[in-house]
C-alpha positions as CSV (number, residue, x, y, z in Angstrom):
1,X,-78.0,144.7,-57.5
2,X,-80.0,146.5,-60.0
3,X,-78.9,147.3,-63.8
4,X,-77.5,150.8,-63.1
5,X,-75.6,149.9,-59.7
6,X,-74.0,146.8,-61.8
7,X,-73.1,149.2,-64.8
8,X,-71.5,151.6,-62.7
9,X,-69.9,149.0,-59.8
10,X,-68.3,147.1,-62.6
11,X,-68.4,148.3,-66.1
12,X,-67.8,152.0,-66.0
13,X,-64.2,151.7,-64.9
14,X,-63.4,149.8,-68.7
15,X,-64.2,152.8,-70.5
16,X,-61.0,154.2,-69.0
17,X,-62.7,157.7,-69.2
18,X,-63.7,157.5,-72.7
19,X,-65.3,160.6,-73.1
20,X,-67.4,159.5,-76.1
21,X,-68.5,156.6,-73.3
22,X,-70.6,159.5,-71.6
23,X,-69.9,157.7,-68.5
24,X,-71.8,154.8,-69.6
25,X,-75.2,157.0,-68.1
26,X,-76.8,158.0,-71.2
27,X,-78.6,156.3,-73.8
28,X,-76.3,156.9,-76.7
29,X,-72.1,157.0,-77.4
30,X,-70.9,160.0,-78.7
31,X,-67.9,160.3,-80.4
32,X,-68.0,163.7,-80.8
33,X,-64.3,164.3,-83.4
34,X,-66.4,161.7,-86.1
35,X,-69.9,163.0,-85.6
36,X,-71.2,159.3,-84.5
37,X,-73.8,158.1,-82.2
38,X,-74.8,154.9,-81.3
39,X,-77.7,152.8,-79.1
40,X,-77.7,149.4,-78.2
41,X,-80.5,147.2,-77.2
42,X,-81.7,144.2,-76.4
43,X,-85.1,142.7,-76.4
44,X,-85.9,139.3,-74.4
45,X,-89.1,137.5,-75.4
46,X,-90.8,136.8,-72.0
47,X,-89.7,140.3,-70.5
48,X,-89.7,143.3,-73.1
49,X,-92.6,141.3,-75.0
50,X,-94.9,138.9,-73.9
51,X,-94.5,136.6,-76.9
52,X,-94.4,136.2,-79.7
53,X,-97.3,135.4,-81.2
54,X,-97.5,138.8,-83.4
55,X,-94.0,138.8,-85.1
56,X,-94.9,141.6,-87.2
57,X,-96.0,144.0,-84.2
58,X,-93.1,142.9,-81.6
59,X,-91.0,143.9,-84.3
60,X,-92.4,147.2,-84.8
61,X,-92.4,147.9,-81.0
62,X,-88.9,146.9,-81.1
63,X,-87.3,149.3,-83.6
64,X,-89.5,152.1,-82.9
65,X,-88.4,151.8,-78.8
66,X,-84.6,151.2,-79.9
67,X,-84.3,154.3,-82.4
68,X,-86.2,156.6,-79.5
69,X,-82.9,156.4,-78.0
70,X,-81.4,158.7,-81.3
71,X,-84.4,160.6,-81.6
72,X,-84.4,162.2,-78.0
73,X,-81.0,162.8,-78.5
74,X,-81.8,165.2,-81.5
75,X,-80.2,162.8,-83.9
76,X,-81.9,161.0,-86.5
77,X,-81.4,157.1,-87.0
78,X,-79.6,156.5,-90.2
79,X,-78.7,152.6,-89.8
80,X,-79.5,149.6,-87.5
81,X,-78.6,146.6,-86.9
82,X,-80.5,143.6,-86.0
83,X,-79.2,140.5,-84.3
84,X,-81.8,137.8,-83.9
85,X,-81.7,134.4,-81.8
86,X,-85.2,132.1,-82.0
87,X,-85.7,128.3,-83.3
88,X,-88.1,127.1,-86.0
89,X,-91.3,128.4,-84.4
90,X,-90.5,131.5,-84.0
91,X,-88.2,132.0,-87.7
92,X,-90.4,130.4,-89.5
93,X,-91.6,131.4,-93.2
94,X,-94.7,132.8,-92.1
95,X,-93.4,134.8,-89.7
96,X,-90.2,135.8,-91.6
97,X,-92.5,137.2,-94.5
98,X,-94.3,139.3,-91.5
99,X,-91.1,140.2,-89.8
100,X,-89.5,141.1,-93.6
101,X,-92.8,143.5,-94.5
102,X,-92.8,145.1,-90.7
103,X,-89.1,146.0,-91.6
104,X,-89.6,147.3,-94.8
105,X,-92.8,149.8,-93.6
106,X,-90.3,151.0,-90.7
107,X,-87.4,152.1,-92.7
108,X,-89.7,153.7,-95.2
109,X,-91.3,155.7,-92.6
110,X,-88.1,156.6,-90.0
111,X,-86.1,156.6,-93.0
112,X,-83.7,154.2,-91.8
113,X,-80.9,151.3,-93.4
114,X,-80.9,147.8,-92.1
115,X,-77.2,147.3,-92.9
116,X,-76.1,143.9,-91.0
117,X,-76.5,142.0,-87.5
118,X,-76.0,138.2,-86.8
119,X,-78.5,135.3,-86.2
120,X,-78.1,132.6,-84.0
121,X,-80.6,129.4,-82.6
122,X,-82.4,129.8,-79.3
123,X,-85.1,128.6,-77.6
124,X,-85.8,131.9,-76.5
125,X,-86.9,134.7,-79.0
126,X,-84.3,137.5,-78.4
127,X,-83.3,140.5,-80.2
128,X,-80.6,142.9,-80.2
129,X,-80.8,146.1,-81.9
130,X,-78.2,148.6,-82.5
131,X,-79.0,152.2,-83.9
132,X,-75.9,154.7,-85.5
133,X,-77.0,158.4,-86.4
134,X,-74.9,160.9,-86.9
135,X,-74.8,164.9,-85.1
136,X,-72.4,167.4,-84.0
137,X,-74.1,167.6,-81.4
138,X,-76.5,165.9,-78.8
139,X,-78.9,166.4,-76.0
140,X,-77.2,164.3,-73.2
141,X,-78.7,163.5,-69.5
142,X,-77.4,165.1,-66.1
143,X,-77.4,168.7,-68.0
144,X,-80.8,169.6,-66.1
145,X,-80.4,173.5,-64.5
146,X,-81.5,175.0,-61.6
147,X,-85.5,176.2,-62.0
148,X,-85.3,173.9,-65.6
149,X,-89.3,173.2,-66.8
150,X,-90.0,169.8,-67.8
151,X,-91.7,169.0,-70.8
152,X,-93.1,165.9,-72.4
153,X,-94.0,165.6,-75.9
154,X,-97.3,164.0,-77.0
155,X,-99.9,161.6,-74.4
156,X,-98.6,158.8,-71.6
157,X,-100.6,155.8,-70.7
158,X,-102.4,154.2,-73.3
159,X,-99.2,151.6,-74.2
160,X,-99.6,150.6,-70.5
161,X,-103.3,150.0,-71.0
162,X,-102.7,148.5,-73.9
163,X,-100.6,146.0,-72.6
164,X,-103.0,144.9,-69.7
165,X,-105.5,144.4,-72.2
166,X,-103.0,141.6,-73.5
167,X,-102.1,140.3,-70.4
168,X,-105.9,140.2,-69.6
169,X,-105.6,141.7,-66.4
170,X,-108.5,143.9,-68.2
171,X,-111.1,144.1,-70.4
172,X,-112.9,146.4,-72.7
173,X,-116.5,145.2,-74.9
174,X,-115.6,147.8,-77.6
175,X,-113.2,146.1,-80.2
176,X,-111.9,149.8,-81.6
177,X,-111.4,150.8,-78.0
178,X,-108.7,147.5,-77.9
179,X,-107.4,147.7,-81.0
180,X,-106.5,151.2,-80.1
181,X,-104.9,151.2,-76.9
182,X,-103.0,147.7,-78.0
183,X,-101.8,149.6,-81.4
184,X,-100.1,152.5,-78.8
185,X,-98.4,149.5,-77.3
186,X,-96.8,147.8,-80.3
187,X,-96.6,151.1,-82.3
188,X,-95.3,153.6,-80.2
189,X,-96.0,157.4,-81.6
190,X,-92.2,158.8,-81.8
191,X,-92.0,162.8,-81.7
192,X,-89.6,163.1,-84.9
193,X,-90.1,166.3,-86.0
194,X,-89.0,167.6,-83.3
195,X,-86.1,165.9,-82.8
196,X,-83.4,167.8,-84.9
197,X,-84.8,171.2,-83.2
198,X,-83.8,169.7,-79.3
199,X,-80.6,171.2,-79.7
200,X,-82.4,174.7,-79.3
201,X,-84.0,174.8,-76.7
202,X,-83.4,171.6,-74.1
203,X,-80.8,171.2,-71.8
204,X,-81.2,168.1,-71.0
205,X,-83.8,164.5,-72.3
206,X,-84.2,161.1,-72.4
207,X,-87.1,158.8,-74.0
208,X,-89.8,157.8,-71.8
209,X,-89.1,154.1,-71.7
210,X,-89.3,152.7,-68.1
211,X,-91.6,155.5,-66.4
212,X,-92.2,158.5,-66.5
213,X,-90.8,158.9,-63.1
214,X,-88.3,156.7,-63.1
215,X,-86.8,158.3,-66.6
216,X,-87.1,161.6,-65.2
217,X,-85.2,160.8,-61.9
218,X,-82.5,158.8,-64.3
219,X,-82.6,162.4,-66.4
220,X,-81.5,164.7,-63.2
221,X,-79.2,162.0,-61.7
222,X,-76.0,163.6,-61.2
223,X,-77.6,167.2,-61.2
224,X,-78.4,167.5,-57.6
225,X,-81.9,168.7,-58.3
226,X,-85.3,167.6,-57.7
227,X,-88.2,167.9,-59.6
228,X,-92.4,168.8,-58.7
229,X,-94.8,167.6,-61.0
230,X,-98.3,168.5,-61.3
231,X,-100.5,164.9,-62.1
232,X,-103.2,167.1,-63.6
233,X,-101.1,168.1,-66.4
234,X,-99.6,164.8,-67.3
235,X,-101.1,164.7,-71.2
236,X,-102.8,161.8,-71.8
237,X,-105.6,160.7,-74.7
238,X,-109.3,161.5,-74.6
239,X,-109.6,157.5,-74.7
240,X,-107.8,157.2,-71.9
241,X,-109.4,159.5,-69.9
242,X,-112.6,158.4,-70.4
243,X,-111.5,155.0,-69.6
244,X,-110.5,156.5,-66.6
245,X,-113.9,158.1,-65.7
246,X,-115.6,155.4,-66.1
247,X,-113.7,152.5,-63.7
248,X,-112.5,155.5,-61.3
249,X,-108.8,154.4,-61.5
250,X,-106.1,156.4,-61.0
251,X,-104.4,158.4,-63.7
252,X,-100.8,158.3,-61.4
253,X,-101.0,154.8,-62.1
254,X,-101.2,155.1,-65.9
255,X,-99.1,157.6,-66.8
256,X,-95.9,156.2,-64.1
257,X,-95.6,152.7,-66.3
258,X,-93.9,153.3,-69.1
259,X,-93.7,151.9,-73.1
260,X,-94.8,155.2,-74.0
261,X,-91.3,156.3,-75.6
262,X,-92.3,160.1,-75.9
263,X,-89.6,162.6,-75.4
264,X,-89.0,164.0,-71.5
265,X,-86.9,167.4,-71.5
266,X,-86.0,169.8,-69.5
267,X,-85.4,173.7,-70.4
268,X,-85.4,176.9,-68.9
269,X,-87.8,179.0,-68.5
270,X,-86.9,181.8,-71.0
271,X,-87.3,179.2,-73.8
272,X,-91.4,179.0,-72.7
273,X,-92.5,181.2,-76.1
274,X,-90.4,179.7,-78.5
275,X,-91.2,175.9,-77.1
276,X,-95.0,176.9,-77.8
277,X,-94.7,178.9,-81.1
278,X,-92.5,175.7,-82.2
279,X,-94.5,173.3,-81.6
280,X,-97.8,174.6,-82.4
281,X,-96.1,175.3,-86.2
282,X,-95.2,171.5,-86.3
283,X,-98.5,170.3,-84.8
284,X,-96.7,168.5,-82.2
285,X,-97.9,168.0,-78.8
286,X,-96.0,169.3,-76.1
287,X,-96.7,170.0,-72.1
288,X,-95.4,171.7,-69.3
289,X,-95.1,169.1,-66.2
290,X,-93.7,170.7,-63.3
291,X,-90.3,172.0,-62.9
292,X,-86.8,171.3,-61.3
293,X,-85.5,172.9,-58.2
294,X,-82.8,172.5,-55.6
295,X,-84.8,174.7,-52.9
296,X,-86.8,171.1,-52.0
297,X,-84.9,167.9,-50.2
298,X,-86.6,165.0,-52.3
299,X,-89.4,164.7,-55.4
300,X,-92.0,166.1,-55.2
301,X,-95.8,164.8,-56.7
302,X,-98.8,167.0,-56.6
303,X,-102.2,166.4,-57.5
304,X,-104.9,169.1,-56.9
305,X,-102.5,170.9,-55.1
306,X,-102.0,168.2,-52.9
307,X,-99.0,166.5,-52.2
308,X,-99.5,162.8,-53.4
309,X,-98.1,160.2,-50.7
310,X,-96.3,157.8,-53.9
311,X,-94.4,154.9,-54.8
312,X,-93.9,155.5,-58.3
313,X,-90.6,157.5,-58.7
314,X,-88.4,153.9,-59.2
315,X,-89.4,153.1,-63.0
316,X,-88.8,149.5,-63.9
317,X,-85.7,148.4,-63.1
318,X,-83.5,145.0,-64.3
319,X,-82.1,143.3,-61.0
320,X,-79.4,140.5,-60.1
């Protein structure tokens, strides 16, 4: 059984219809009369991070990933809340002072409070992170319309490089070509000046966490829709694509892996002009994908106009 079948199979029914609950299939709860929204997550050395070995950049990766939850939303992070289990090794002085400076450089740049959380021993280096913004409103999944576009902000693919450099299933000579695509990984570009303007124009968005096409499926859901997407428009770096040229691999299998924690949205079409205008006035990168339909029976993947025989619509996926 995976994560959403056990959520839904066994969990759902204890929000007794909580409305603020969302169904427990979104990232965030809502409670809509107080204004309040809040993400929890949790982070398992081993599985979200290969170790831990780089306490100040796991940390980083960590924050940034759990407040992407708010920021898709259209809601910015005000507070979080860490809890922590590790042993000596890993909470040791050294890398307390790294973990204390990687906290302190977050929350002066996303503006956030670190305002409590617990601590516990483990052998294993786990952390749990909860994020509480507040909005009268939110962008919430399973709003997608008929004919929707889909958009994603900024480039996918180089945090999934970046993390096969580390698990040296590849290998690049130039040292400034690593250090690049290994910062993406850690320290994940978030879209937040868009964020607060989502309300406007997108029906419907979720952070690009587990896949591009695995988020975007988990974004339609209960819509009855289906979506086409063109490959050749997927956004990603110069860097990347030149890393592509060179070993001929495949962009599909890039840009489908996730870590990348850019914001996926849908809207319709009459919004085109004021996406464009809006984002070119915030220098933000934003591209149309593809689009939603219900005229089709299943997803649809194109590349050079060709329909691209796949595997890559599941995302990643925790399973019992």
């Amino acid at each position: 059984m995976n994560e959403f079948a056990l959520i839904q199979k066994y969990f759902k029914k204890l929000t007794y219809d909580n409305p603020s609950a969302l169904n427990l299939n979104d990232d965030v709860f809502f409670d809509k009369r107080n204004n309040v929204v809040v993400s929890s997550d949790t982070y398992v050395e081993g599985v979200h991070f290969l170790n831990f070995r780089k306490p100040d950049l796991v940390i980083k990766k960590i924050v940034r990933s759990s407040i992407s939850d708010l920021y898709c939303k259209g809601v910015k992070p005000k507070f979080i809340f860490i809890g922590a289990s590790g042993n000596n090794i890993s909470f040791s002085k050294k890398n307390l002072d790294l973990i204390y400076e990687s906290l302190k450089q977050e929350q002066k740049k996303y503006k956030f409070k670190l305002s409590g959380g617990d601590t516990t021993k483990s052998n294993k280096t786990i952390f749990t992170i909860t994020s509480l913004g507040y909005s009268k409103k939110i962008v919430q999944r399973n709003k997608c319309k008929n004919n929707d576009d889909i958009y994603v902000t900024g480039n996918l693919g180089d945090s999934y490089l970046g993390l096969l450099l580390l698990r040296k299933k590849l290998f690049l000579k130039s040292n400034k070509q690593r250090k690049y695509f290994i910062g993406k990984y850690y320290m994940p570009d978030l879209p937040i000046k868009i964020s607060s303007k989502l309300i406007k124009f997108a029906n419907s968005s979720i952070d690009i966490s587990d896949g591009l096409f695995g988020d975007l499926s988990k974004l339609i859901n209960t819509s009855k829709l289906y979506f086409r997407l063109d490959i050749e428009k997927i956004p990603i770096s110069s860097k990347l694509k030149t890393f592509l040229i060179k070993t001929n691999e495949k962009k599909i299998n890039f840009i489908s892996k996730g870590d990348d924690y850019q914001i996926l949205f849908t809207s319709s079409k009459s919004s085109r002009r004021y996406i464009k205008s809006l984002f070119k006035r915030m220098n933000q990168k934003v591209t149309l994908i593809g689009n939603l339909t219900n005229e089709i029976k299943s997803n649809q993947i194109f590349c050079n106009k060709n329909l691209v025989k796949h595997r890559y619509n599941e995302g990643y996926s925790h399973n019992f």
